[in-house]
N, C-alpha and C positions, 0 to 999 in steps of 0.2 A: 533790636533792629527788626525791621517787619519783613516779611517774609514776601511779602510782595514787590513784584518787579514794576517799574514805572517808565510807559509809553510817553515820551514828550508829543507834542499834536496839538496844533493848529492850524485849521483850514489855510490862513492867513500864508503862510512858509510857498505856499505852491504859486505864491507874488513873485517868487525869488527867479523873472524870466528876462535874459538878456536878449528874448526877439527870437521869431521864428527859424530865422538861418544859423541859431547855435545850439550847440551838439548839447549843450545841458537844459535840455526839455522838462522844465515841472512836472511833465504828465507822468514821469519816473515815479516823483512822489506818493501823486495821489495815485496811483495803480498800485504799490506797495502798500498802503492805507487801505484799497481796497481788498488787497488780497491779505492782508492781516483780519479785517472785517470777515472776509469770504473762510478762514479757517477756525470763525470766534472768537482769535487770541484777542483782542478788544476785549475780551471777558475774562481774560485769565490776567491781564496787568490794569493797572489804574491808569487808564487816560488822563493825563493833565497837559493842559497848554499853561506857562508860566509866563509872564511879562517880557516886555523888550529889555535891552538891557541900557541901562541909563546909559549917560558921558561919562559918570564914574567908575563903571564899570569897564565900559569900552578902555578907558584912560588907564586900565591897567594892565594893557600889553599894548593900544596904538595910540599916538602921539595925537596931541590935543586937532595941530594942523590938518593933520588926517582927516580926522573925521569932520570935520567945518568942509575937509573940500568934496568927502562923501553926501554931507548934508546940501549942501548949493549944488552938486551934480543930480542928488534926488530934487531937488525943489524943480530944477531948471536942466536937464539934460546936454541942452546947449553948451553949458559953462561948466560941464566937465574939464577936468586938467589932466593930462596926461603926462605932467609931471609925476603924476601921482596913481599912475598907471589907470585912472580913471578915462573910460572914455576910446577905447583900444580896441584893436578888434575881436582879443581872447575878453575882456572886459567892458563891454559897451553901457555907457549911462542908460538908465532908464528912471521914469519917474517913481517917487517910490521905495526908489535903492534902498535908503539910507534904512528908512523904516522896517520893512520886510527881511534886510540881511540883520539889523539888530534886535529883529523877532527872533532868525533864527541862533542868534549868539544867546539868547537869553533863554529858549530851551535849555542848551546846553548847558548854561550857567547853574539854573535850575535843579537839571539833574544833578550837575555836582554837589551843590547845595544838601540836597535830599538825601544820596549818598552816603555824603561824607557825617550827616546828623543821625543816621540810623534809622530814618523814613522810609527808605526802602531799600532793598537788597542789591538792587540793578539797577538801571534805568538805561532807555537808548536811546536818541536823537539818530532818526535817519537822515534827516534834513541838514542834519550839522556835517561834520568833519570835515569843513572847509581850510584846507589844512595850509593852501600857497599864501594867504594873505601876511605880509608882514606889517610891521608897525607902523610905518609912516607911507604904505603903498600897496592897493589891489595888486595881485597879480593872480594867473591860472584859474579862472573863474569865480576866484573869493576874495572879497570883500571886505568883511570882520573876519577873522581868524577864531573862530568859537570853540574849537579844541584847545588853545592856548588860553583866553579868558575862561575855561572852564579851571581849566588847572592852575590859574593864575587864582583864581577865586578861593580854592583849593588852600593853597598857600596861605591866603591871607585867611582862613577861616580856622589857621594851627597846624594843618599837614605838615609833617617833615620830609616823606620821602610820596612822590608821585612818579608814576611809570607809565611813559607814554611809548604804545606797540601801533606803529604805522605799518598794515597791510596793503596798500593802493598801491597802484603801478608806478607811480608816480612819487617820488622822493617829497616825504614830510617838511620840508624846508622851513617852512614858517613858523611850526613851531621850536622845530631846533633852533633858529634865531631866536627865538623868544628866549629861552632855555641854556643860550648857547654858556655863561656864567655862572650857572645857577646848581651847585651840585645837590639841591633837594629834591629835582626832575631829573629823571635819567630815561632821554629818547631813544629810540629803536624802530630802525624803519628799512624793511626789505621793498624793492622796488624794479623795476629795469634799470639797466647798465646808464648812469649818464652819457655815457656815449652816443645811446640812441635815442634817449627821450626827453622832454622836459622835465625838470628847466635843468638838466645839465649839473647837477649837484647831488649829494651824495656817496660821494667819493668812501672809500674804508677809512682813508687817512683823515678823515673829520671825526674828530672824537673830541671836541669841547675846548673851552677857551682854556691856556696857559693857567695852570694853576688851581684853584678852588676846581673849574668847570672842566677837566681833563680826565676825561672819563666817560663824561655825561653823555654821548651820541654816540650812538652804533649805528650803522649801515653797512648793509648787505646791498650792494648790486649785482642783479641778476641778469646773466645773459639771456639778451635777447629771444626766444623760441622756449625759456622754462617751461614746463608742464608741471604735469600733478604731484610726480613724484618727488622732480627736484625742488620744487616749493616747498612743499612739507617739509623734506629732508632739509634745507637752508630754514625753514621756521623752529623745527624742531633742535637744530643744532647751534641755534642762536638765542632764543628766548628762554625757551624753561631754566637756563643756568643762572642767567642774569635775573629776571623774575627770583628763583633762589635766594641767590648772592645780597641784591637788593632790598629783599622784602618790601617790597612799597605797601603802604598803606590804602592808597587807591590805584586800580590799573585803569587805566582810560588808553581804549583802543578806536584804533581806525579800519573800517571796514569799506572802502572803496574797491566797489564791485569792478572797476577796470581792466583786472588782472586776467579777466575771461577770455576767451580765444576768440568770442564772437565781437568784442568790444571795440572799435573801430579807431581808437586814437591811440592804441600801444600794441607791443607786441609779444605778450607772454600767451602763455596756451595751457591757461588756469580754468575749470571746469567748474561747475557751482557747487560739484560735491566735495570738493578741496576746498572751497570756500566756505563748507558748511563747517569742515573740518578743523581748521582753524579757527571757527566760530567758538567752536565746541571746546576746544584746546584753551584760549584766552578766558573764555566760563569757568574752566578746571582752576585753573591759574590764582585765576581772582580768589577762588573758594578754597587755594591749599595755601596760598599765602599772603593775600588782603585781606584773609575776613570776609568776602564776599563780596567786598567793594568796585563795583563793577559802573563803569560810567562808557558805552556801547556808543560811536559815530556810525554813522555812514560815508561820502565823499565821493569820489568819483564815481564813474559808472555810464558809459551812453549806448549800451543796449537798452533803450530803455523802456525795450515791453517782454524780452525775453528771458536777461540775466537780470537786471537790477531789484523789479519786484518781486521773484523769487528768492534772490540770496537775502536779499534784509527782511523779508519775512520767515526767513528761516534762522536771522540773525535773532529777531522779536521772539520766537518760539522759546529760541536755546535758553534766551535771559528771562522767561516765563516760566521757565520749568516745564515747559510743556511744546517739547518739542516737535516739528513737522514732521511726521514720517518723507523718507526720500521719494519712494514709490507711489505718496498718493496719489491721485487722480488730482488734479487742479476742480475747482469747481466750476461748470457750464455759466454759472452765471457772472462770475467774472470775467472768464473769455466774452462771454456778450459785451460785454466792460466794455473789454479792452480792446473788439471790434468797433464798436459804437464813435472811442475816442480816438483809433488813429488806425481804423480799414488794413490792420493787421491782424492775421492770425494768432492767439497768443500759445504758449505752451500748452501740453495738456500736463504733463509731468514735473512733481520738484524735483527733480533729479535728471543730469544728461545722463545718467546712466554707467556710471563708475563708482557708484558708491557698494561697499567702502572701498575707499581709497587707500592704498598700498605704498611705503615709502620704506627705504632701508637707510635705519637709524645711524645719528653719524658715530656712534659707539663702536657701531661693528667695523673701523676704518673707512679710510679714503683712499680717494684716486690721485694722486697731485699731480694727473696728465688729463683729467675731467673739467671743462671749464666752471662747472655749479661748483664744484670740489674747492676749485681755485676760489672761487667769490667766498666761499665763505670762512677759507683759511688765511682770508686777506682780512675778512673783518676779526676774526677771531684774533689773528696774530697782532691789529694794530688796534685794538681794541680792548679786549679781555687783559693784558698784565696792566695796563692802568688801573684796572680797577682790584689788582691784586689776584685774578685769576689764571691758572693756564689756558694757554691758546693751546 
């Protein structure tokens, strides 16, 4: 396996734009791409941009129909269907679509590809972790689902056991449908409470279809107002066991920068130094029980000159081996960047300023009158004995 970690990048992804009045701004992208540039890691991984991803690929997690009405919504935006959640207001056609989202599933695909062959150690897709899209229908700002065509490729390329860790605010959904049968994927996605956030799913008591697939999805909902502590403490008292238990051969994580305090469409009050922390945790992971097999998303995120290019550059560092110090200075010339593109001041610091970050392990007990406590004795209890472990 080579020792080197692999940058997916293509100018082309920052197409990926549903129009000035929606909260997911490309300029997230390429300001992340800058500030990766601005710290040299461009030097420390291999740049590769890898092809779109064919119909045959696509066809192995969305339904032929799909994509024909993805296709005629990019040729002609008019003739969006919004049967097909094409064409919405969270989902607005643009010309294009079809091509630039099946650039960026094929990133994705890529890196797994590479991965999973011994190519390389890592690889990340920030542009990827489009995680709401299901098979026969856009929904949540995504298109193709290229976290689920990466681990669908995965599969068919010999894998037997893949482990998908959804960190975004926002419940993993689309790929837990992908997956929801499938006991060779076993998903895990902490999020906010469906009660308060989209799309309303995620519940504890979803843990996999009757049968073979009864096991396969973990979820932790988080109440609303989490912070730093009790994120880690529900990351740390949920994954590294099942990671364990599992051994998956590739881990394939979601790093949607949402979770932020400053982040405007949720509401947890997650800091970018817990976000690095996590970063750094899912690295571990890979490296004590994949093999190293690391296949790194991005996904949500719409702070996106203050929190988004910082945390996935500090994502890019970790899977480099060459990680961001917390405390450097940002560089002057990407704030000039980042003034020039959107007459914002941008950070001077990677760090808000908590790092390191402090959390009390769920080892040492719990509180069962704590509502974090509660979330995640709810997943662990409905959860962990299907798959043969104590809650």
């Amino acid at each position: 396996m080579s020792g080197r970690a692999l940058l997916m990048w293509d100018e082309a992804v920052t197409q990926y734009d549903f129009g000035s009045e929606h909260p997911m701004d490309p300029v997230r992208l390429a300001l992340t791409m800058s500030l990766v540039r601005a710290y040299g890691l461009d030097r420390a991984v291999d740049v590769v941009a890898a092809k779109p991803a064919g119909d045959s690929t696509l066809r192995l997690v969305h339904r032929e129909d799909y994509v024909a009405a993805v296709r005629a919504a990019s040729a002609d935006p008019r003739h969006a269907d919004q049967a097909y959640g094409l064409g919405t207001v969270d989902d607005p056609a643009f010309a294009g679509m079809h091509e630039v989202s099946a650039l960026i599933a094929g990133q994705s695909v890529g890196a797994a590809e590479a991965v999973w062959r011994g190519e390389a150690a890592h690889a990340v897709n920030f542009a990827g972790g489009l995680h709401h899209a299901m098979p026969g229908a856009a929904s949540g700002f995504c298109i193709y689902n290229d976290a689920s065509l990466a681990i669908a490729r995965l599969l068919e390329l010999g894998a037997e056991r893949v482990m998908y860790v959804d960190v975004d605010v926002h419940h993993g959904d689309g790929v837990q449908a992908a997956f929801w049968e499938d006991p060779r994927v076993l998903t895990v996605s902490l999020h906010e409470h469906p009660r308060t956030l989209f799309p309303q799913t995620g519940w504890p008591e979803e843990t996999g279809a009757a049968g073979a697939g009864e096991g396969g999805a973990v979820n932790v909902a988080l109440p609303a107002g989490t912070g730093d502590a009790g994120w880690l403490r529900a990351f740390h008292a949920v994954v590294p066991e099942l990671v364990a238990d599992f051994r998956p051969q590739v881990l394939v994580t979601q790093h949607g920068a949402d979770t932020h305090f400053e982040d405007p469409l949720a509401h947890l009050a997650v800091s970018l130094d817990a976000q690095r922390a996590v970063q750094e945790a899912c690295h571990e992971l890979a490296h004590e029980y994949a093999e190293g097999r690391w296949l790194a998303l991005g996904g949500g995120g719409y702070a996106v000159v203050d929190v988004v290019p910082r945390s996935w550059t500090h994502l890019v560092g970790i899977a480099a081996h060459a990680p961001v110090d917390p405390e450097s200075v940002i560089p002057a010339s990407w704030r000039d960047e980042v003034y020039a593109r959107t007459r914002q001041p941008g950070p001077t610091r990677m760090t808000d300023g908590r790092w390191p970050v402090g959390f009390r392990d769920w080892a040492e007990g719990y509180d069962p009158a704590d509502r974090l406590d509660q979330a995640v004795l709810a997943t662990r209890k409905a959860a962990f004995p299907l798959r043969g472990m104590l809650a």
